[in-house]
N, C-alpha and C positions, 0 to 999 in steps of 0.2 A: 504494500500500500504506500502510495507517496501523493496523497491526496490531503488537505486538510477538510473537503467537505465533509459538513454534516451528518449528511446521508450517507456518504463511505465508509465517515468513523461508525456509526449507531450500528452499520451492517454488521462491519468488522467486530464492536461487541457483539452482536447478534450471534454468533458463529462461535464467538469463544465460551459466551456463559447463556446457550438457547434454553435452557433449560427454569432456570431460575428466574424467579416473579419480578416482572418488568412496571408492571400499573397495577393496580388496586383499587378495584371502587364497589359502590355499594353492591353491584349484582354483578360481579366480573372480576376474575385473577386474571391475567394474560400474564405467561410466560414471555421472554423476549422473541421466542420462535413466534409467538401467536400473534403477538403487537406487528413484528416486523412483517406475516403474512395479510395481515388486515391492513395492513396501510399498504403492503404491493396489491393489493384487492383495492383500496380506494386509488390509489395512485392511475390504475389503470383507467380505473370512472372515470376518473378528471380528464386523461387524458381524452376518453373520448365524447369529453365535450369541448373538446379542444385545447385544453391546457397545454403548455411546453414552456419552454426555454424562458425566461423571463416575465412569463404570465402569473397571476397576481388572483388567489382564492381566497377571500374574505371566511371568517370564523366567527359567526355570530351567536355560540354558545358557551354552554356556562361548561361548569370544569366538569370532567369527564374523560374517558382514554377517549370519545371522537375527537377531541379539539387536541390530544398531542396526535393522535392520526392525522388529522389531518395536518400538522405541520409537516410532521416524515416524508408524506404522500407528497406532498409537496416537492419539498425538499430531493424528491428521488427521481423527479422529473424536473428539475433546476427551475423550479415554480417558487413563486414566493407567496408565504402565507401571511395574512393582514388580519390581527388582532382587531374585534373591532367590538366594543362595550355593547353586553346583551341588554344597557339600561337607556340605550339611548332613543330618541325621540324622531319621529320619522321624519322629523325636518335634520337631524343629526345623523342618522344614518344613510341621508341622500349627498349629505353634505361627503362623508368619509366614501362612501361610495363612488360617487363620483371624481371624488381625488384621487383612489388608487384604480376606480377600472378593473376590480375582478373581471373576468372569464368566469366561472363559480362563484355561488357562496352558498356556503353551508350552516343552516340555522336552525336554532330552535323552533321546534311544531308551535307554541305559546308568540312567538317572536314573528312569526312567518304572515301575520296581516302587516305588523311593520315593514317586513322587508318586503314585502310586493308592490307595497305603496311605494318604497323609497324608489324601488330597481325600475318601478313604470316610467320614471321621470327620468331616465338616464337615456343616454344617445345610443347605449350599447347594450341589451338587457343578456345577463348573465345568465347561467342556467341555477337554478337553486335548488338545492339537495337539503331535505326535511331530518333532522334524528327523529330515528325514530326506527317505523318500520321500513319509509322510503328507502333509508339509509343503509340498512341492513337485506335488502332487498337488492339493492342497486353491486353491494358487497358481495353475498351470496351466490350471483351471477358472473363476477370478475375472476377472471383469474388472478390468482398467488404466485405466479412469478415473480420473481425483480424485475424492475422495468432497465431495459438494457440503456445506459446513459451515459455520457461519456462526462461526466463532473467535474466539478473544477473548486478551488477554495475561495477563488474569484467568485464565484455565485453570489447574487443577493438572498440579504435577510431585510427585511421593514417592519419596526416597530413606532405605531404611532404613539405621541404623546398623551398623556391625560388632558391636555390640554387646560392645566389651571391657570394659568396666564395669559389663552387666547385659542384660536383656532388649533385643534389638534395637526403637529403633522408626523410625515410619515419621516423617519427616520434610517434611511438605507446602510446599512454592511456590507461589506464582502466577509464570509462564513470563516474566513481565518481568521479575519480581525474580530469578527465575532468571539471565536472559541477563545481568543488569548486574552480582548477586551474586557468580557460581560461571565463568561463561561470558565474564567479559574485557569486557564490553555490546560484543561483535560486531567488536571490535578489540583483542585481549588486545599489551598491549607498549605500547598509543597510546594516547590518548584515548577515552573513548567517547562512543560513535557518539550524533547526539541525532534523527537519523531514520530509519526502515528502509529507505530507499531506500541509505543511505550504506553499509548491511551488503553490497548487490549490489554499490558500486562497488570495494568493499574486496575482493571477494571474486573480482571480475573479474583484479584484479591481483596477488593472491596466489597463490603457489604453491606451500607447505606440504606436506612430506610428513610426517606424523607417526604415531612407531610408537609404540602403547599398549603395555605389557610386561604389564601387571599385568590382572586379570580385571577384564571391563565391568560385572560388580555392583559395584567399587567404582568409588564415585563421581568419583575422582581419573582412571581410564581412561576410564569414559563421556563425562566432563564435557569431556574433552580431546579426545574422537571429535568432540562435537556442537562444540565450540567450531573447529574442523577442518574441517568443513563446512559450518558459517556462514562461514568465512573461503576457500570454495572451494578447499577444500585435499583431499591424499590421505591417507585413513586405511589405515595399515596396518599388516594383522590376524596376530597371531601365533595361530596355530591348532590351538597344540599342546596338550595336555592338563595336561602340568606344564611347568612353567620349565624353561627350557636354557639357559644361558649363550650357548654356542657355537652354539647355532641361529636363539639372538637376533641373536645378531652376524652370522650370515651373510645372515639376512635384511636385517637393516639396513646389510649392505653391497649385496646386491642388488638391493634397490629405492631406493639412494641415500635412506635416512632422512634429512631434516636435524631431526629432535626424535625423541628419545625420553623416557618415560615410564615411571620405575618407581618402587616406594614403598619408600624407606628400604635401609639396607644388607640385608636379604633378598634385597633384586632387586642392588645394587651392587656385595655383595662376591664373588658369580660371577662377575659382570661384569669385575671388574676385576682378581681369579683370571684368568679366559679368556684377555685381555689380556697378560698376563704370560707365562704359559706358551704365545702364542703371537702374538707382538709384531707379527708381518709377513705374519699371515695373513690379515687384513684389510684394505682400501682404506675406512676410513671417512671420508675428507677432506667427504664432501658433509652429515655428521654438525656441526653447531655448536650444538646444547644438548642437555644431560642434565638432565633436572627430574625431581625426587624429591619428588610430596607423597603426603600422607597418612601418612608416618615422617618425621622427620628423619636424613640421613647423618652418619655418625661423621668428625670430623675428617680420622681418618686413610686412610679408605674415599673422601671428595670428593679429597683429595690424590693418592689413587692413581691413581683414572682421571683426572686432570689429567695427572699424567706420562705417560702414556697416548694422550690428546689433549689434546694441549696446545693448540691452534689451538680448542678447543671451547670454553664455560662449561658449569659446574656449579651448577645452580642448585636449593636449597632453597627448598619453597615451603610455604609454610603457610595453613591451613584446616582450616573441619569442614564438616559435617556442614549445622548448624545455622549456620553464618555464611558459607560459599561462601570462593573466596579473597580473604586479608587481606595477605596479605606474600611477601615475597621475599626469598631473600639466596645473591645470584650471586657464583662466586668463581672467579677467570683463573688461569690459568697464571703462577707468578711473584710471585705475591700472597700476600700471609702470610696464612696460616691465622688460625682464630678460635676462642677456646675454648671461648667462650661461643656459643651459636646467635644471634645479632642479623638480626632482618627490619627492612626498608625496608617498612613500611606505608601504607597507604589511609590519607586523611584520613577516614572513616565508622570505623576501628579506633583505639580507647582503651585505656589501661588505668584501672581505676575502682578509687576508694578504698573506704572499709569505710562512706562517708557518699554510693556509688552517684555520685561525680562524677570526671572524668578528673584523672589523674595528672600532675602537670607534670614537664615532662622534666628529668632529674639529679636528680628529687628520693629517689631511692634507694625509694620505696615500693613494697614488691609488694604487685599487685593483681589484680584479673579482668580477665581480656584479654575484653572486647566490640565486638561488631559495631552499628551503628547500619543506617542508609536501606535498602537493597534486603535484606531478611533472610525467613522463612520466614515463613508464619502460626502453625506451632505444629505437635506432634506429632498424627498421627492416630490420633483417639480414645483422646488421652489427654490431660484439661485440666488436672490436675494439674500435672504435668511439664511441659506445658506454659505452666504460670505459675510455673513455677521457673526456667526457661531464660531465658524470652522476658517480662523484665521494664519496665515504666514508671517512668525514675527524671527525676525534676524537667519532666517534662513528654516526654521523650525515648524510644519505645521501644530496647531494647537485648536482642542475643542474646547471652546470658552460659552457654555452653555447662563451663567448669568449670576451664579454664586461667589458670596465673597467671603473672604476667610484670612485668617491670615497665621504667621506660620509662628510655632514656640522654640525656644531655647533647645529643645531636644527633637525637634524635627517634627513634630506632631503639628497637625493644624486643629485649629480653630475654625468651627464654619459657625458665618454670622448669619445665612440667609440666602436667599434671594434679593440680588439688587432691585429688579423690577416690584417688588412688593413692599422693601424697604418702607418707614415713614418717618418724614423729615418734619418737624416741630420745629419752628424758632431757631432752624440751621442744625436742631441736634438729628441725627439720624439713630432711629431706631429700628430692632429687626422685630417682626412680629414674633417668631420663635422663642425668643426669649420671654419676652412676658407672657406668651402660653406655657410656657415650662413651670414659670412661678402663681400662677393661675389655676394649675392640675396638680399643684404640691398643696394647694388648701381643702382638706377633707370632707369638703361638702361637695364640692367641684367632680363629677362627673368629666366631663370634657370640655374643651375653650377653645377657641377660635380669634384671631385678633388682624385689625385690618384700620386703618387712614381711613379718618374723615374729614372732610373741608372743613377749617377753622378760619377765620376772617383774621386772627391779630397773629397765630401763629404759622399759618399755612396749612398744617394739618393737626390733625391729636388722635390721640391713642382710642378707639373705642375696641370692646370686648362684645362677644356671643357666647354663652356661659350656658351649659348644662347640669345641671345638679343632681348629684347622686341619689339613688334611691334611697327613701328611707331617712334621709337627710335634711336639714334648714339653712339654707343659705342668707345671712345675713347682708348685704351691700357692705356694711360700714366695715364690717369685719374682714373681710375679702379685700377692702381698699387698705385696711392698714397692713393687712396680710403683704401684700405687693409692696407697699413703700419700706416693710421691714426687710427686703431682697434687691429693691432698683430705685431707682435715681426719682426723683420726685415727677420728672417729667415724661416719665414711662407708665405712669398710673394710670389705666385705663378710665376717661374723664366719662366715657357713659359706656353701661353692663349692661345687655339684654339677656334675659333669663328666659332662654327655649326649652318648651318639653324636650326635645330630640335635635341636637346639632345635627345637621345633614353635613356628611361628607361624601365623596364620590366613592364609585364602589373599590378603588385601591383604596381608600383612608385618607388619602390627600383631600384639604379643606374644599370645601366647594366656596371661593372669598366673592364671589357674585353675589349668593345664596347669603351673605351673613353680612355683606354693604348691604342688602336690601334689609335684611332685618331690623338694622340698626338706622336704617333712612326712616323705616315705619315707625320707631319708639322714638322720633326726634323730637 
């Protein structure tokens, strides 16, 4: 093998460990023999609805082995497969559709009046493939061959954004930069791998069971499926419709999880609710990491499920989108907490000055947190944007996706935020992150959300969205002195709206639309 595609390597495990359980979900073991013949069984549907070479199959379902199928399937006819959120709105899904141009898409039966609507409106109508029985129908008929392909590492992958800052776009890879970028290069914790045979022999000795929490459009659950199965490892699917706490936990006690996977306190502080209210109802000893990307967890949210499992880590992991992942920051049982988020980064991750060169460490400078070597090609069909992101500074490409941070005495970073969300008071800049941090450390506080409001004498000010714990009484006063006993007098959020249910998107990233409306209504 001297390929780095996807498809090549998943086969290549395929052949050395076909035996051993590949996915996991509610009504379904697939060994890796079984996963890799059901995806040459959809591979070949696709193709003959025309799929091939650079063609683009939209994924409009919730987690389940169809949705890593259909990546494979994909993937083995050098297709690209398009993440596309089963929550969106048929003005949203005409929109995403119409930017990447499936040939297919494959959708949930519940989903499938959305997507007909969206797909009428398009200049190109796809074919659509129902789960279901359509699906299994369509499978049943196809052959299980490999589809004979001639691959390449050059092949695209497109992962679009959540789009919390604006129109979602599609974010293209070529599948080497992929695997080295986002994917661990085929040994995430070790070294990476410098040829594809060393992916089989890794993968022969690994035994991995990892439960994704979070839905496989976002890239943080997918990325950890495929990276799961280059490492011969078990994925396993939660298959439920919405988050449960308590069904997370039973699962991940019954299939002995050792990783789970959720983003940000959305997925954590259930989790660690559940936990509490029900200390001894669980055997999670075969349980040893909790990694959280795509959110960072609140201090006091990592602490909780620490005393919880304590024999576990908690580890914060950070990345996007545009740069795959860059850091890490594990934290044991026993260990003093952090107040500030500090990742342990890649030698490829900088923080760059306002003259585009890196940061030296202690030197107290905030800057743009960039990515260097394995990074994307650029947004699809969108070159603009894409020469704002993915810039050339002193000879060096860099993806400079919008975060700033800045670097410590020991080499670790500091991440402040997002620049584009940032808010600026009377010239002081503030990141919302942080005073959510100290907002979900007060005991009443369920979840918090923080976002800029128009202020006539200052420019902006601080306002909050505030969830409140069950069972619980949230005072205002007490919450405000709570905040000024942790930050600066002019980070005190100047007005609190108290929602039954903070909405976030279905990765756990805020929905900051959804909580400036809120707070425009209690004006």
């Amino acid at each position: 093998m001297d390929s780095w595609n996807l498809a090549d390597l998943l086969e290549g495990v395929t052949d050395a460990v076909a035996h051993r359980e590949a996915v996991i979900t509610s009504d379904r073991r697939l060994t890796y023999a079984d996963f890799d013949r059901r995806s040459n069984r959809l591979a070949h549907v696709l193709a003959g609805a025309g799929v091939g070479p650079g063609d683009r199959v939209a994924l409009v379902l919730l987690n389940g082995n169809e949705y890593l199928e259909g990546m494979l399937a994909a993937f083995k006819l050098r297709a690209i497969p398009v993440n596309v959120n089963t929550r969106y709105t048929v003005a949203e899904l005409q929109y995403i559709l119409a930017d990447s141009r499936p040939r297919v898409v494959v959708a949930e039966a519940d989903r499938l009046d959305r997507v007909e609507a969206a797909v009428g409106n398009l200049a190109d109508t796809p074919t659509v493939i129902v789960r279901g029985d359509d699906y299994e129908q369509r499978l049943a008929a196809a052959s299980d061959d490999r589809p004979v392909v001639d691959r390449s590492g050059d092949d695209h992958y497109v992962l679009y954004t959540g789009g919390t800052t604006g129109d979602p776009k599609g974010v293209v890879w070529r599948h080497e930069d992929l695997l080295f970028g986002a994917l661990g290069g085929g040994n995430p914790g070790g070294d990476p791998v410098s040829t594809p045979e060393e992916i089989i022999e890794i993968a022969v000795a690994s035994r991995t069971r990892c439960l994704p929490a979070s839905p496989f459009t976002h890239g943080t659950a997918h990325w950890t499926a495929l990276s799961t199965l280059l490492r011969g490892g078990t994925v396993v699917v939660d298959s439920g419709a919405t988050f449960d706490a308590e069904r997370l936990w039973d699962l991940a006690e019954a299939e002995e999880a050792s990783i789970l996977v959720i983003v940000g306190d959305a997925f954590a502080r259930p989790l660690a609710d559940a936990l509490s209210d029900g200390a001894d109802r669980w055997d999670l000893s075969n349980l040893l990491v909790v990694l959280s990307g795509g959110a960072i967890l609140s201090p006091a949210v990592r602490s909780e499920l620490l005393d919880h499992l304590p024999w576990a880590v908690v580890v914060d992991g950070y990345g996007t989108s545009e740069t795959g992942g860059q850091g890490q920051m594990p934290l044991f049982s026993g260990q003093p907490g952090q107040a500030q988020t500090r990742f342990h980064v890649d030698e490829d991750t900088a923080v760059l000055d306002d003259a585009g060169r890196p940061a030296p460490p202690g030197s107290g400078l905030v800057g743009r947190l960039a990515r260097k070597g394995h990074i994307p090609l650029g947004y699809l069909g969108d070159q603009s944007a894409t020469e704002e992101t993915f810039v050339e500074l002193h000879g060096q490409r860099w993806a400079i996706p919008g975060d700033l941070a800045r670097v410590e005495g020991d080499g670790s970073i500091t991440l402040l935020g997002r620049g584009a969300s940032s808010i600026n008071s009377g010239g002081e800049k503030i990141f919302p992150e942080e005073v959510e941090k100290v907002l979900k450390a007060h005991p009443a506080v369920f979840d918090a959300v923080v976002v800029g409001v128009a202020d006539e004498r200052f420019g902006e000010r601080v306002a909050a969205v505030v969830q409140v714990r069950s069972g619980r009484t949230l005072v205002l006063s007490d919450l405000e002195d709570h905040v000024r006993d942790h930050l600066a007098d002019y980070k005190v959020p100047r007005r609190v709206v108290v929602v039954d249910e903070l909405r976030r998107r279905p990765t756990g990233k805020a929905d900051l639309a959804w909580a400036r409306a809120q707070v425009e209504a209690h004006a």
